[in-house]
N, C-alpha and C positions, 0 to 999 in steps of 0.2 A: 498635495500628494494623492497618487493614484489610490484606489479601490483593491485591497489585497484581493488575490484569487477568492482565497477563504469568502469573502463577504460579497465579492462581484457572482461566485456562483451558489450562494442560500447558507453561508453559513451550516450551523453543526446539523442542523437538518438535515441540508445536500450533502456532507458529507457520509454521515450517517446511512443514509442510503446507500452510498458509492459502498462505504465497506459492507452492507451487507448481500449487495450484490455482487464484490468481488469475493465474498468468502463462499457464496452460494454459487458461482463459476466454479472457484478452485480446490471444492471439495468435491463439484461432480465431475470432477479431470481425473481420472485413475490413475495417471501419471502422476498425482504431483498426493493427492487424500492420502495417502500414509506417513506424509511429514508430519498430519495436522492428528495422527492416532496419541490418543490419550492425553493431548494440548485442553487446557481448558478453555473454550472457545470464547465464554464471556467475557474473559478475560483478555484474550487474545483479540478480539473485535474492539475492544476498550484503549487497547495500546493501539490498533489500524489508525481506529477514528483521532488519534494524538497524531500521532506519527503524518496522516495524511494532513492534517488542519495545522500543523507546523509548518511542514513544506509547500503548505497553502498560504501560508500568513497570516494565519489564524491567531488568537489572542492564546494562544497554548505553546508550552514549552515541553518539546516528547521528554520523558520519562523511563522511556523503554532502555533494557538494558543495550550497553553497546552490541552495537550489529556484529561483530566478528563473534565474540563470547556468547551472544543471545543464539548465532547459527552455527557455529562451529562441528557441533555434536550432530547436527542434520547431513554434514558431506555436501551440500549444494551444488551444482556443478552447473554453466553454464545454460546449458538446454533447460535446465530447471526455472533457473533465473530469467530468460527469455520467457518461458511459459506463465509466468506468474505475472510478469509484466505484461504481457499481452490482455491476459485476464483482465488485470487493470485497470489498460487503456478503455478493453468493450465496458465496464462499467460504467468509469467515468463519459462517456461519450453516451450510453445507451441514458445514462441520467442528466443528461443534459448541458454537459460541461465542453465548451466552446474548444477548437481547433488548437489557441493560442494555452488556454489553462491546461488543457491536457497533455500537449508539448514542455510546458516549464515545469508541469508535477512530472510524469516521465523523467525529464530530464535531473531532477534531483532524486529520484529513486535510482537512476541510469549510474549517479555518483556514487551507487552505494554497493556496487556489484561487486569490488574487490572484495572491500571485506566479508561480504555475504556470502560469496563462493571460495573464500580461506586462503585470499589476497593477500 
C-alpha cells in the first residue's frame, strides 16, 4: 500500500506548519479576520491540524464538530469559502507540499462547501 499524503509529506510537523501558515494568511485577509473574532485560536489551530491530517491519511480521526452546526452561525457564503481555500492551497504549496497532495486535500475540503456555506 501506498504512503498516505499525511506521512509522504512530514507528518504532524508538515502539517502543523501548513496550519499555522494558513491561519497566519487568513487572519491578515480583512475579508475573511472577523469570522475568527473572539474564536479561541488554540483551540481552533488544534481542530485545523485533525481536520487537515484526516483528509491527509493521517493516523487521526477529526473530532471537530459537524461542519454545517460548527458554521452555520458564521453565514459563509461562497466568495468566503473560495478565499479560504485559496489561502489554503498558498500554504500548503509555500510548505512544500507537491502538486498531486495539494489537489487530493483541496479536493476533500472542496467536498465540504455545501454544508459549510448552509447547504
Amino acid at each position: 500500500m501506498a504512503d498516505s499524503i499525511y506521512a509522504d509529506i512530514g507528518g504532524r510537523d508538515a502539517v502543523e506548519a501548513v496550519v499555522d501558515d494558513f491561519y497566519d494568511r487568513v487572519l491578515a485577509d480583512e475579508h475573511l479576520v472577523d469570522f475568527f473574532d473572539g474564536m479561541d485560536m488554540v483551540e481552533l489551530r488544534a481542530h485545523q491540524v485533525q481536520f487537515i491530517s484526516s483528509v491527509a491519511g493521517g493516523p487521526v480521526d477529526y473530532s471537530g464538530a459537524e461542519m454545517r452546526e460548527a458554521h452555520d452561525h458564521l453565514d459563509i457564503d461562497d466568495d468566503d469559502f473560495d478565499r479560504v481555500a485559496t489561502h489554503l492551497e498558498a500554504a500548503l504549496r509555500e510548505n512544500g507540499v507537491g502538486d498531486d497532495h495539494v489537489d487530493a486535500i483541496l479536493s476533500e475540503v472542496e467536498a465540504l462547501r455545501a454544508p459549510i456555506v448552509g447547504r
